[in-house]
MARVEX-39439 format. One line per field, with one value per residue (C-alpha): residue in three letters; x, z negated, y; chain; residue number from 0. Coordinates in steps of 0.2 Angstrom, whole numbers, plus 5000, padded with zeros to 4 digits. Example, Ala and Ser with C-alpha at 12.3 -4.5 7.8 and 13.67 -1.06 7.14 Angstrom:
2
type <- ALA_SER;
x <- 5062_5068;
z <- 4961_4964;
y <- 4978_4995;
mol <- A_A;
seq <- 0_1;
***
This chain:
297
type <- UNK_UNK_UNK_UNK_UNK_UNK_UNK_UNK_UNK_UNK_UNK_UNK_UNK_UNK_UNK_UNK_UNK_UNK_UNK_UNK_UNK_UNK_UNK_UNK_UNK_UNK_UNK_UNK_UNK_UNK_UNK_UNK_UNK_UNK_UNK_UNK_UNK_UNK_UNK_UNK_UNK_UNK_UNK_UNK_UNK_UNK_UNK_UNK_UNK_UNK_UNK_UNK_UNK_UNK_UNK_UNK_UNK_UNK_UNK_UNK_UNK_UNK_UNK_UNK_UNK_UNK_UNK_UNK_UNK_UNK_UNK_UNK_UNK_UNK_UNK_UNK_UNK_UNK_UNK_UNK_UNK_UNK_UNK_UNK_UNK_UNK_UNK_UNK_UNK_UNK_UNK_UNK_UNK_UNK_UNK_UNK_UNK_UNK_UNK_UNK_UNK_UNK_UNK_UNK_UNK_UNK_UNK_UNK_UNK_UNK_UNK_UNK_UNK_UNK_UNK_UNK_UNK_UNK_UNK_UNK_UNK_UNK_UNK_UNK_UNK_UNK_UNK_UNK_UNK_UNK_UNK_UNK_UNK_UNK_UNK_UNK_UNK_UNK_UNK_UNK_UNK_UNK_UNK_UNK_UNK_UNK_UNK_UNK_UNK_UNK_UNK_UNK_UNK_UNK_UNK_UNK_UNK_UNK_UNK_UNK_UNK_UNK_UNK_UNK_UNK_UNK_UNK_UNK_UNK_UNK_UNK_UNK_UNK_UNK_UNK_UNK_UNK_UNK_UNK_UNK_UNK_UNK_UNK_UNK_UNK_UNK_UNK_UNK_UNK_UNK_UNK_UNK_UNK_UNK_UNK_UNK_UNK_UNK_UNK_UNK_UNK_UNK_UNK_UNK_UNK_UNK_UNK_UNK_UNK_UNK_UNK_UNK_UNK_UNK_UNK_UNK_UNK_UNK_UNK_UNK_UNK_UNK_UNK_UNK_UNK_UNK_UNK_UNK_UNK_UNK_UNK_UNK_UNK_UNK_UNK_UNK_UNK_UNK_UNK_UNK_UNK_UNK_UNK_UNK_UNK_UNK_UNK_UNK_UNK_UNK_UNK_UNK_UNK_UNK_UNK_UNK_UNK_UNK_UNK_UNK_UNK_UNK_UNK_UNK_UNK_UNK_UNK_UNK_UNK_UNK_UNK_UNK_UNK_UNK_UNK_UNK_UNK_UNK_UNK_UNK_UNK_UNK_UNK_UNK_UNK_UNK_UNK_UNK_UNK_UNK_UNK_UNK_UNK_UNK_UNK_UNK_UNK;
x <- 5102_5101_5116_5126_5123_5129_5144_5149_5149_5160_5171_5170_5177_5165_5152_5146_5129_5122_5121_5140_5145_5166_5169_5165_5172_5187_5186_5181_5196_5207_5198_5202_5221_5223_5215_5226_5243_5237_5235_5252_5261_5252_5258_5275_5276_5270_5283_5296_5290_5290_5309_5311_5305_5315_5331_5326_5322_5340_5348_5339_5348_5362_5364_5358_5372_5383_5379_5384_5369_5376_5374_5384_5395_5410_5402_5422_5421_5415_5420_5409_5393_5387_5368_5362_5349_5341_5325_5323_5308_5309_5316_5334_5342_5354_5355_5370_5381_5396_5407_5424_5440_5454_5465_5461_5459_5452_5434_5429_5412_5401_5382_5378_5363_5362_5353_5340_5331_5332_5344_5354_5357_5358_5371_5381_5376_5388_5403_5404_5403_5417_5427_5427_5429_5445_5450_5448_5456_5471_5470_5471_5463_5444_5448_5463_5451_5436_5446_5453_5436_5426_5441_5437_5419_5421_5429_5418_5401_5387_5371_5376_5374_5380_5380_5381_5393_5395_5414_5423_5435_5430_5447_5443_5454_5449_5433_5439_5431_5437_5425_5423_5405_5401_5384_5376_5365_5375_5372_5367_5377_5366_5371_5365_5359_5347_5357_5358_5371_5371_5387_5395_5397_5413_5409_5411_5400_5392_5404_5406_5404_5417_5436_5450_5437_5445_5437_5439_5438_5430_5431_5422_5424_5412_5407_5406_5386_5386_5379_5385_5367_5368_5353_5347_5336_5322_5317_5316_5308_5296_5278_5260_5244_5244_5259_5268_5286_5293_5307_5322_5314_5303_5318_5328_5310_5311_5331_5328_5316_5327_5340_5349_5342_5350_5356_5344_5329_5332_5335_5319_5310_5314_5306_5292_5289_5291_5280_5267_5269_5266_5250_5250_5258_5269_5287_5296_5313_5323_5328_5343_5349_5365_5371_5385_5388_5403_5407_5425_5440;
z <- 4360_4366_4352_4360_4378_4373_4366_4380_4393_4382_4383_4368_4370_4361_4346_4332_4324_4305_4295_4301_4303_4297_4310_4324_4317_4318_4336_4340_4331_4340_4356_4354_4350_4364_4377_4372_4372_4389_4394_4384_4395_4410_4407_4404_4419_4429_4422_4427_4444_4445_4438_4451_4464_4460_4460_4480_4484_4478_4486_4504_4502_4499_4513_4523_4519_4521_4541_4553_4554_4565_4581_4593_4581_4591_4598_4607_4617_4636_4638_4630_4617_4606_4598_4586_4573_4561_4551_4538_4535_4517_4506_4507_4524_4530_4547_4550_4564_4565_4574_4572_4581_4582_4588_4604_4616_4609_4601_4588_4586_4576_4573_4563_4557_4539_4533_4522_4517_4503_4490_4492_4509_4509_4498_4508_4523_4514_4511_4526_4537_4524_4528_4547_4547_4535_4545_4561_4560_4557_4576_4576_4591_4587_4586_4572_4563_4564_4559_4543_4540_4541_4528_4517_4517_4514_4500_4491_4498_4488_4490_4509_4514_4533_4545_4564_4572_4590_4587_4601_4605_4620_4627_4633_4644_4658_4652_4647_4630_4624_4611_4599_4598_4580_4583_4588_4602_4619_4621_4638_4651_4659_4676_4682_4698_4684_4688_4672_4666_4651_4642_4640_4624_4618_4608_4590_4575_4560_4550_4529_4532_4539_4535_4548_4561_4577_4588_4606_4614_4631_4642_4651_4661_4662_4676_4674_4668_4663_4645_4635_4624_4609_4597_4583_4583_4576_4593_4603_4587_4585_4583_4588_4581_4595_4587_4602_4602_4611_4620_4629_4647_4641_4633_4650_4660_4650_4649_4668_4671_4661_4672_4669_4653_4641_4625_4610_4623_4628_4612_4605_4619_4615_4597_4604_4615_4601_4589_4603_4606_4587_4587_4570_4565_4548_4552_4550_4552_4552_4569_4574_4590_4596_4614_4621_4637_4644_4654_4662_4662;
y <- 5267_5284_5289_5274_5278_5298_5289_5280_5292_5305_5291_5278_5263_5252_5253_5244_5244_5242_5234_5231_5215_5216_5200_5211_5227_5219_5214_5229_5237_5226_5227_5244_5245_5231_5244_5258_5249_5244_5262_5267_5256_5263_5280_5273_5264_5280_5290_5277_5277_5296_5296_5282_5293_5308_5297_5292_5309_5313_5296_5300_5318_5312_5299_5311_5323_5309_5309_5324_5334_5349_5349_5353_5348_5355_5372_5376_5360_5359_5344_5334_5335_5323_5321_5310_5307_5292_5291_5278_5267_5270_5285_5279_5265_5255_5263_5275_5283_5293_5303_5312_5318_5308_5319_5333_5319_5306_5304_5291_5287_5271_5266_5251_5244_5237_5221_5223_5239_5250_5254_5240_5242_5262_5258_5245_5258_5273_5257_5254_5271_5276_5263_5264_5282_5281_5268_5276_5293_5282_5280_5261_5253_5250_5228_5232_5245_5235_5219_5229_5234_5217_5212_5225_5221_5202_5205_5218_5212_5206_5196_5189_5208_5214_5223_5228_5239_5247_5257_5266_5281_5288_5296_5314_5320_5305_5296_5281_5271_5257_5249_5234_5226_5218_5208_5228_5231_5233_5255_5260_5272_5284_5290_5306_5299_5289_5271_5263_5250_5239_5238_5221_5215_5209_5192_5199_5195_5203_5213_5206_5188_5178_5187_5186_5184_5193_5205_5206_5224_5232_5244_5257_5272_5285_5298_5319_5321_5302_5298_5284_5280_5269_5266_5252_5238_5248_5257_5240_5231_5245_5238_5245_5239_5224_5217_5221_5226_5243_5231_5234_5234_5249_5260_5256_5264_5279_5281_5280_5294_5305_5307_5326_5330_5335_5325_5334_5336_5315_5310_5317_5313_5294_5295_5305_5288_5277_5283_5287_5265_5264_5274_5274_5259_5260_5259_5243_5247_5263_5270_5277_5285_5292_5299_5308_5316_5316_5331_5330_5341;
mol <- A_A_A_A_A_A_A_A_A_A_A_A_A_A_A_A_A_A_A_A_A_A_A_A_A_A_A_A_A_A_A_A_A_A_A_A_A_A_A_A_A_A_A_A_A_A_A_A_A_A_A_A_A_A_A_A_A_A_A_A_A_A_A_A_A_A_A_A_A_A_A_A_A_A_A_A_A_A_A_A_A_A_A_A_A_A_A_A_A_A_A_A_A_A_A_A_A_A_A_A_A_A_A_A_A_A_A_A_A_A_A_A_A_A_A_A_A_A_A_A_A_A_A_A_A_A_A_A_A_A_A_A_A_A_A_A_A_A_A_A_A_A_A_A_A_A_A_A_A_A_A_A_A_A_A_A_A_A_A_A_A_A_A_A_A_A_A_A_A_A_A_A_A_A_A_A_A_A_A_A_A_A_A_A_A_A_A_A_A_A_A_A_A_A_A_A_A_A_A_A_A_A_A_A_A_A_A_A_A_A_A_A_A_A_A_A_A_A_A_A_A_A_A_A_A_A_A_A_A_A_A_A_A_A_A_A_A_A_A_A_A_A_A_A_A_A_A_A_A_A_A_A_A_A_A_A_A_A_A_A_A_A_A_A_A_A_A_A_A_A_A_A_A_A_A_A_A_A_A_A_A_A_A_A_A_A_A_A_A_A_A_A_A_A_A_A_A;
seq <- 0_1_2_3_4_5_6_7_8_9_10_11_12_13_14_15_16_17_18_19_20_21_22_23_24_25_26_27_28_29_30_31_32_33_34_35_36_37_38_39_40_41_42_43_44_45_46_47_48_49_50_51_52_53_54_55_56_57_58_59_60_61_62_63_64_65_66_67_68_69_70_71_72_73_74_75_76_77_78_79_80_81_82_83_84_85_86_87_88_89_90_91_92_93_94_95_96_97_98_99_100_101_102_103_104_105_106_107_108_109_110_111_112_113_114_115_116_117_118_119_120_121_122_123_124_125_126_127_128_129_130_131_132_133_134_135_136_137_138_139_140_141_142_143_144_145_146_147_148_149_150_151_152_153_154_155_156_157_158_159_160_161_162_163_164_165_166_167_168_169_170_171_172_173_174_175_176_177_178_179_180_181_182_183_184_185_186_187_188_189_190_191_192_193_194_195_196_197_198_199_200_201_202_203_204_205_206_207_208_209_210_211_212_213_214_215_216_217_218_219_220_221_222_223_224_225_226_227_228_229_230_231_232_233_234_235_236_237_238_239_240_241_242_243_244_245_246_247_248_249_250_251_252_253_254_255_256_257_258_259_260_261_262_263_264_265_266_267_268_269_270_271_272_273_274_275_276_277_278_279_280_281_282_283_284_285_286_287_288_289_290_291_292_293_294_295_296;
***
């Protein structure tokens, strides 16, 4: 016994005793082999995960490359400055935003939310921002490019994937933006004076489900100093330990005691907020925030 107990702590599987009984010799033998094709397919199955793993780290790069990262991203204009920033629940997500000059007076910018998480939808994300983005330095008007869009994405869209879109062009020179709202939380304007108004939506749905559906459009005009503040449904749906959710009423208390600060410092500020109402929570959703302050000619 003491040979046996010697045995098995330097790691033998199993023993057998004489005189040797060849019934349980062979058990044991396939006892044995059972227990080490269990742990080849272990160390298979890890190195699948680890290649897995690597292929997200490269994924989230590249989606990240994919969204505007520089900021200010137009360091000659006065006129106007633009912030924004999206963290993903997981390695990849289907949150995105976007921005990009028109022409010298006019501003296009988006932020959409994905359904589902994951590949899948990080994939659906980089589609879509594509699309819109082509479509949009066309200089269409945001209902006839989000209408050519939502076609596009009918046609090509897979396993009842969609997806909400906020799309306007903020025209420059005077402050005025005209937008399309395709099922996306209504974005807030935020006066300086620290008034905050809701914007209206516009009756539109999802985008990549129902083809020829026709978007209406609205209008806004913004104020010297104001900022036009758009976000994704993972800041208001943000949980903490008591299952509560973050909310609406509390991002329109904080958007209000910021009044004056600048986009990068209120931005962060915001997901400093959220996560603190977390405390700790694991992320549900990705969370995705964009402003831009309008300064005035």
């Amino acid at each position: 016994m003491d040979n046996i107990r010697t045995a098995m702590n330097r790691g033998a599987f199993d023993f057998v005793t004489k005189p040797i009984n060849f019934e349980d010799l062979e058990i044991t033998i396939t006892k044995t082999i059972d227990e080490i094709r269990v742990m080849q397919m272990a160390m298979k199955e890890h190195d699948q995960l680890v290649s897995i793993q690597y292929d997200l780290n490269i994924a989230r790069d590249i989606q990240q490359a994919i969204l505007p990262q520089v900021f200010p991203p137009y360091p000659g204009r006065s006129d106007f400055d633009i912030y924004a920033t999206m963290i993903a629940a997981k390695e990849v997500g289907g949150d995105f935003y976007d921005f990009f000059l028109i022409n010298n007076d006019h501003l296009g910018f988006v932020i959409g939310d994905v359904s589902g998480k994951g590949v899948p939808a990080a994939i659906f994300m980089a589609v879509s921002r594509t699309l819109i983005r082509a479509t949009g330095l066309k200089g269409l008007p945001p209902t006839e490019c989000i209408e050519y869009v939502n076609n596009l994405l009918c046609n090509e869209s897979v396993s009842c994937m969609f997806v909400t879109v906020f799309y306007g062009i903020l025209n420059i020179s005077t402050g005025e933006l005209e937008y399309v709202n395709a099922g996306h939380n209504p974005p807030y304007i935020l006066h300086n004076s620290g008034e905050l108004t809701k914007v209206n939506m516009t009756g539109g749905t999802i985008m990549g489900c129902f083809e020829e559906f026709k978007y209406a459009s609205g209008r806004v005009k913004l104020n010297p100093q104001d900022i036009f503040f758009l976000f994704t449904d993972g800041v208001t749906e943000a949980m903490n330990p008591k299952l509560e959710l973050y909310s609406e009423v509390r991002l329109e208390t904080t958007l209000r005691q910021k009044p004056g600060l600048p986009l990068k410092p209120l931005i962060g500020q915001i997901f400093d907020e959220v996560n603190a109402f977390a405390a700790g929570e694991p992320q549900s959703d990705d969370i995705t925030v964009m402003g831009i302050a309008w300064y005035g000619k």
